[in-house]
MARSELUM-400566 format. One record per residue: residue number from 0; z, x, y of N, C-alpha, C, CB in turn. Coordinates in pm, whole numbers, plus 50000, padded with zeros to 5 digits. Last residue first. Glycine has a CB too. Layout:
SITE     n    n_c3    n_c1    n_c2   ca_c3   ca_c1   ca_c2    c_c3    c_c1    c_c2   cb_c3   cb_c1   cb_c2
SITE   NUM       Z       X       Y       Z       X       Y       Z       X       Y       Z       X       Y
...
% end
This chain:
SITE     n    n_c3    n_c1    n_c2   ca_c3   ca_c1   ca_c2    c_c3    c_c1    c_c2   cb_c3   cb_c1   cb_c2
SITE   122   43303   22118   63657   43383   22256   63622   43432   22234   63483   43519   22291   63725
SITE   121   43209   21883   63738   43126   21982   63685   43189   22136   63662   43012   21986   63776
SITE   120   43425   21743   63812   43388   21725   63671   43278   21840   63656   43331   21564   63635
SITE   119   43527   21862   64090   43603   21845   63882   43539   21857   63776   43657   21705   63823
SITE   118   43340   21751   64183   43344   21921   64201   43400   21945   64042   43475   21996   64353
SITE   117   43334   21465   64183   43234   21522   64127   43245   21732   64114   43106   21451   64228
SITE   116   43586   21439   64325   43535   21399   64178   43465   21494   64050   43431   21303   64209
SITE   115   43440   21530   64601   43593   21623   64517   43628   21559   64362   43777   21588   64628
SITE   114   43293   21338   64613   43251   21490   64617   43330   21580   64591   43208   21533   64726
SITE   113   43460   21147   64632   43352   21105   64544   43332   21274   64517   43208   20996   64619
SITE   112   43773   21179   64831   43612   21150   64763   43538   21182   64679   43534   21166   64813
SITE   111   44070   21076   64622   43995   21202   64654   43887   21116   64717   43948   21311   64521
SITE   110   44224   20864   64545   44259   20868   64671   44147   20945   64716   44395   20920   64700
SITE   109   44246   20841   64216   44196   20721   64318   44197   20710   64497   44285   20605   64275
SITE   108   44210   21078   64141   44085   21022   64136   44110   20882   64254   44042   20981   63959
SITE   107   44520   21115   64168   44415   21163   64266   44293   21114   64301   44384   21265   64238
SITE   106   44596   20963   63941   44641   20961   64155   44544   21013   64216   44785   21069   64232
SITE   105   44467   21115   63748   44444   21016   63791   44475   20968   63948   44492   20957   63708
SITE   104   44585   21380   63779   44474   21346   63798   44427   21206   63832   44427   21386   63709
SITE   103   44865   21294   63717   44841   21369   63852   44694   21327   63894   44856   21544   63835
SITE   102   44860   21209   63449   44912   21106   63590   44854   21167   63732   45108   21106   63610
SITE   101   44772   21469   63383   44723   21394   63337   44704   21254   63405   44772   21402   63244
SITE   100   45014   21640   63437   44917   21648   63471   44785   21524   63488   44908   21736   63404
SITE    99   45217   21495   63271   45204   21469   63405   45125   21515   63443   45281   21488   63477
SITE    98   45112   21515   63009   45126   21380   63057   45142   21426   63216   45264   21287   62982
SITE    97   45127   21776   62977   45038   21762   62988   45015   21636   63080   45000   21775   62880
SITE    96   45422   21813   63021   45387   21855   63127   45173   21839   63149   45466   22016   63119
SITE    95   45674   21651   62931   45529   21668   62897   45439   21697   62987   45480   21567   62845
SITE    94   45999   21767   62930   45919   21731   63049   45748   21806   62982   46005   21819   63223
SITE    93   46227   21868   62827   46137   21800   62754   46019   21715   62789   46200   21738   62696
SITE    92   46461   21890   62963   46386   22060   62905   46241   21960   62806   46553   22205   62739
SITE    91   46371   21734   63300   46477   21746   63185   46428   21895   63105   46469   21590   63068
SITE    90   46295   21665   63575   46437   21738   63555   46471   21821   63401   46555   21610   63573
SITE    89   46101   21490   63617   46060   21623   63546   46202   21706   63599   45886   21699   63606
SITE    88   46040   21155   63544   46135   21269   63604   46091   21376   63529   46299   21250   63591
SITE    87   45855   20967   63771   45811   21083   63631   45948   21200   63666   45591   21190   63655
SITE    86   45705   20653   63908   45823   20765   63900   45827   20852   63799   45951   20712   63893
SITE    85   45428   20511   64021   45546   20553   63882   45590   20715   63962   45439   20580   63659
SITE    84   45277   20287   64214   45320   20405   64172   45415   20393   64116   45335   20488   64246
SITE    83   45237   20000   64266   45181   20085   64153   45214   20219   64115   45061   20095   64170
SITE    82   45362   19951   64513   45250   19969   64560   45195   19970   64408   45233   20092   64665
SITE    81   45684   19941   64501   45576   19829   64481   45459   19784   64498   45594   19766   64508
SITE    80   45684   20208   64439   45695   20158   64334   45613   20000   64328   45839   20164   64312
SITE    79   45724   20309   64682   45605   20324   64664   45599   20240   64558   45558   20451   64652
SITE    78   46048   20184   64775   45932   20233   64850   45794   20188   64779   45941   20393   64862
SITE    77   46196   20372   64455   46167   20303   64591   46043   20289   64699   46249   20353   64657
SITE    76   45984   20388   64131   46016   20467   64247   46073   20328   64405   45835   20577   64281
SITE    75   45991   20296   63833   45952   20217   63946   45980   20299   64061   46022   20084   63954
SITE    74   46005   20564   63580   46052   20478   63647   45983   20422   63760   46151   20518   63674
SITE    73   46027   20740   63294   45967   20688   63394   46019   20585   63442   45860   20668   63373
SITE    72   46228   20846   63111   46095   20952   63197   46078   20851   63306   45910   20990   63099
SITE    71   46371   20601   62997   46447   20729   63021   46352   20861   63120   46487   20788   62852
SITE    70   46176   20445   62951   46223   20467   63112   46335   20564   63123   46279   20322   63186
SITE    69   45875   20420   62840   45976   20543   62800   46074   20507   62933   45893   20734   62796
SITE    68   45806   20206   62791   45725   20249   62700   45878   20384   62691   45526   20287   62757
SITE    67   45799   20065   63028   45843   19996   62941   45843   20110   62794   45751   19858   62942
SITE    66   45671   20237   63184   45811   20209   63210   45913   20197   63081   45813   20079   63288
SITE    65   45434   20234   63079   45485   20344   63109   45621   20357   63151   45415   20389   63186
SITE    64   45302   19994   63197   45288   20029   63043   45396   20153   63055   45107   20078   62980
SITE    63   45354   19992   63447   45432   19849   63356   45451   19942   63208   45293   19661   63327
SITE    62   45188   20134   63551   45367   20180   63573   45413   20079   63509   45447   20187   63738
SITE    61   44934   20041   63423   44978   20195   63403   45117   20177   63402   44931   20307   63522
SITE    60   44932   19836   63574   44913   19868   63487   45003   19940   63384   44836   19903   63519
SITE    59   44971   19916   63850   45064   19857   63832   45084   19815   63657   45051   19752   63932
SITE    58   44828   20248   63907   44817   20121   63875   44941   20018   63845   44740   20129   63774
SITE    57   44940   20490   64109   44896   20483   63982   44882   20326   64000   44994   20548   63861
SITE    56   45087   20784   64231   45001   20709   64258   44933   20657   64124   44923   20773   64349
SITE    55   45382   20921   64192   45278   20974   64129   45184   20822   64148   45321   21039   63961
SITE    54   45661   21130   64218   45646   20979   64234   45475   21027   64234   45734   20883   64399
SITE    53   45860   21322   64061   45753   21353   64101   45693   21204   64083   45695   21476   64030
SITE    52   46228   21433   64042   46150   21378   63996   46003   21381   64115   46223   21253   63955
SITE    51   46555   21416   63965   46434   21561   63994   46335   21475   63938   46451   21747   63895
SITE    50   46792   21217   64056   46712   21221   63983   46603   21379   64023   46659   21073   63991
SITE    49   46998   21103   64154   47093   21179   64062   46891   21286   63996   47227   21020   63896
SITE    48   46991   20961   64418   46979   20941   64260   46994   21009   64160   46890   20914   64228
SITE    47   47042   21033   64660   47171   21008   64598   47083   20986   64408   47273   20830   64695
SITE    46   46792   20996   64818   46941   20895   64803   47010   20896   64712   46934   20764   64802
SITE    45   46675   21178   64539   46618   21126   64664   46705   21039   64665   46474   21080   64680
SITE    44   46668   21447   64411   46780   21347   64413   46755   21238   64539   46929   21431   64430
SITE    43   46363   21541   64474   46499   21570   64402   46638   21508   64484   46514   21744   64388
SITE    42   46039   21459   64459   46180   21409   64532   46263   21486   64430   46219   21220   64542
SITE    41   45747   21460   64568   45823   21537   64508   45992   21494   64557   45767   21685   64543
SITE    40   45414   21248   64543   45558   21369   64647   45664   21349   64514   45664   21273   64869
SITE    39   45070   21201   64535   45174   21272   64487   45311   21302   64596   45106   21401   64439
SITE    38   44886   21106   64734   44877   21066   64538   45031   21147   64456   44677   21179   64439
SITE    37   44773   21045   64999   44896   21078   64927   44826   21018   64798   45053   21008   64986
SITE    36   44427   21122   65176   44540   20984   65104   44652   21122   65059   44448   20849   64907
SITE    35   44236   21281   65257   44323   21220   65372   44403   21110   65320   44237   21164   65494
SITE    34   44237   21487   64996   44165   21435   65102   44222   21407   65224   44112   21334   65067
SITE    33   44502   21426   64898   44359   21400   64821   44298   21371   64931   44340   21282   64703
SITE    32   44819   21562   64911   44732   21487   64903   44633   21529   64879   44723   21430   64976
SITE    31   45181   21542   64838   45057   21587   64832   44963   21533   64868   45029   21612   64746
SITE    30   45513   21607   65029   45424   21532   64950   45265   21563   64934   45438   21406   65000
SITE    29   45822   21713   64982   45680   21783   64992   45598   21648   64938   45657   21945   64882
SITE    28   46021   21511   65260   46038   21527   65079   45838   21647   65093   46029   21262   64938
SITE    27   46059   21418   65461   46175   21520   65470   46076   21592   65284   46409   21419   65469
SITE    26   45855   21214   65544   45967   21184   65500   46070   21305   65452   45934   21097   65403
SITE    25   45650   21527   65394   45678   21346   65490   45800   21308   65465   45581   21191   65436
SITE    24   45491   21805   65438   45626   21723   65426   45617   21582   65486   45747   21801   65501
SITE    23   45208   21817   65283   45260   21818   65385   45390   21778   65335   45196   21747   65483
SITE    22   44972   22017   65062   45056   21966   65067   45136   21981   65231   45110   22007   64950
SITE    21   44621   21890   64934   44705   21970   65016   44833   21925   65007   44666   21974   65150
SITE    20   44273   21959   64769   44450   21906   64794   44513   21993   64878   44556   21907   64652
SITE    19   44030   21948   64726   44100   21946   64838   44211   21847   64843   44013   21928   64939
SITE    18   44075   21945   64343   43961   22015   64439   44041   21900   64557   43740   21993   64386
SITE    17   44356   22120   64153   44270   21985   64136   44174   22000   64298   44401   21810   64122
SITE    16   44545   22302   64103   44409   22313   64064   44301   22174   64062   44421   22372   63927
SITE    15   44745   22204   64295   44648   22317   64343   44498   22289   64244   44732   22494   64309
SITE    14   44869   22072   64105   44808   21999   64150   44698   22109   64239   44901   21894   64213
SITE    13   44947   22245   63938   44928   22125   63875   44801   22079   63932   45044   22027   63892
SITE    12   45123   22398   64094   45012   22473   64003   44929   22331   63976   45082   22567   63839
SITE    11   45331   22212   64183   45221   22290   64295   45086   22341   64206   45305   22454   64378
SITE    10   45461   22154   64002   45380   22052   64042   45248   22104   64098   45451   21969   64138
SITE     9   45597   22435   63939   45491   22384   63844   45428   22273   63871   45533   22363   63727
SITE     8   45753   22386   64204   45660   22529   64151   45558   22514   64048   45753   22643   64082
SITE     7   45893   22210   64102   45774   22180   64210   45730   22293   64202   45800   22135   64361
SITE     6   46040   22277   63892   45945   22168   63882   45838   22166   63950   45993   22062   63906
SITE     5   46253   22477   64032   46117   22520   63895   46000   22391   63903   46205   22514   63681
SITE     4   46221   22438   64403   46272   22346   64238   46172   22417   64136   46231   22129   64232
SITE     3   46282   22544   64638   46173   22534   64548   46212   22507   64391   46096   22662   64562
SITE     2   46427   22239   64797   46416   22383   64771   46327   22400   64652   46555   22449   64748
SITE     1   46318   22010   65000   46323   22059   64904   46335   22161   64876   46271   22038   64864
SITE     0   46447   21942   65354   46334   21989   65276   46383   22032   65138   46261   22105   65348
% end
């Protein structure tokens, strides 16, 4: 299990404030969810990668534009990577913490229901 990494202390805030999320352990690592989907887990050094990072449900879109764009931050994650999800290291002192919010939400929109959407937007 993860120790409480500054990061995931600030994932947790991140993502707490988004409407019925939860977090379980899978795979040994904290991962989040939307309802009854994953949109979020939390890896630090997952196999050895050297990496502190937050794998993040997303478009293949998105993880093309976003790779290519910064891959010193972002990356293809094992596993999930060939689903659309992006990799987001939040190890460094320069970690855009809006941008990952921002990824966060989205993951979510695409896993939440409609009625956990709609709770968001009228707040």
């Amino acid at each position: 299990m993860a120790k409480d990494h500054a990061a995931l202390v600030k994932l947790r805030k991140l993502i707490f404030a988004l409407p019925e999320t939860s977090e379980k352990i899978s795979h040994g690592q904290p991962t989040f969810w939307g309802g009854k989907k994953t949109f979020a887990s939390f890896h630090d050094n997952h196999h050895g990668d050297g990496r502190v990072a937050v794998w993040i449900k997303s478009t293949f879109e998105e993880q093309g534009t976003l790779v290519e764009a910064g891959p010193e931050v972002f990356f293809v994650p094992p596993y999930a990577g060939p689903s659309g999800w992006v990799g987001v290291r939040v190890d460094g002192k320069r970690v855009d913490w809006s941008v990952v919010r921002d990824l966060l939400e989205d993951g979510w929109r695409m896993v939440v229901p409609q009625r956990a959407i709609k709770a968001l937007d009228r707040e």
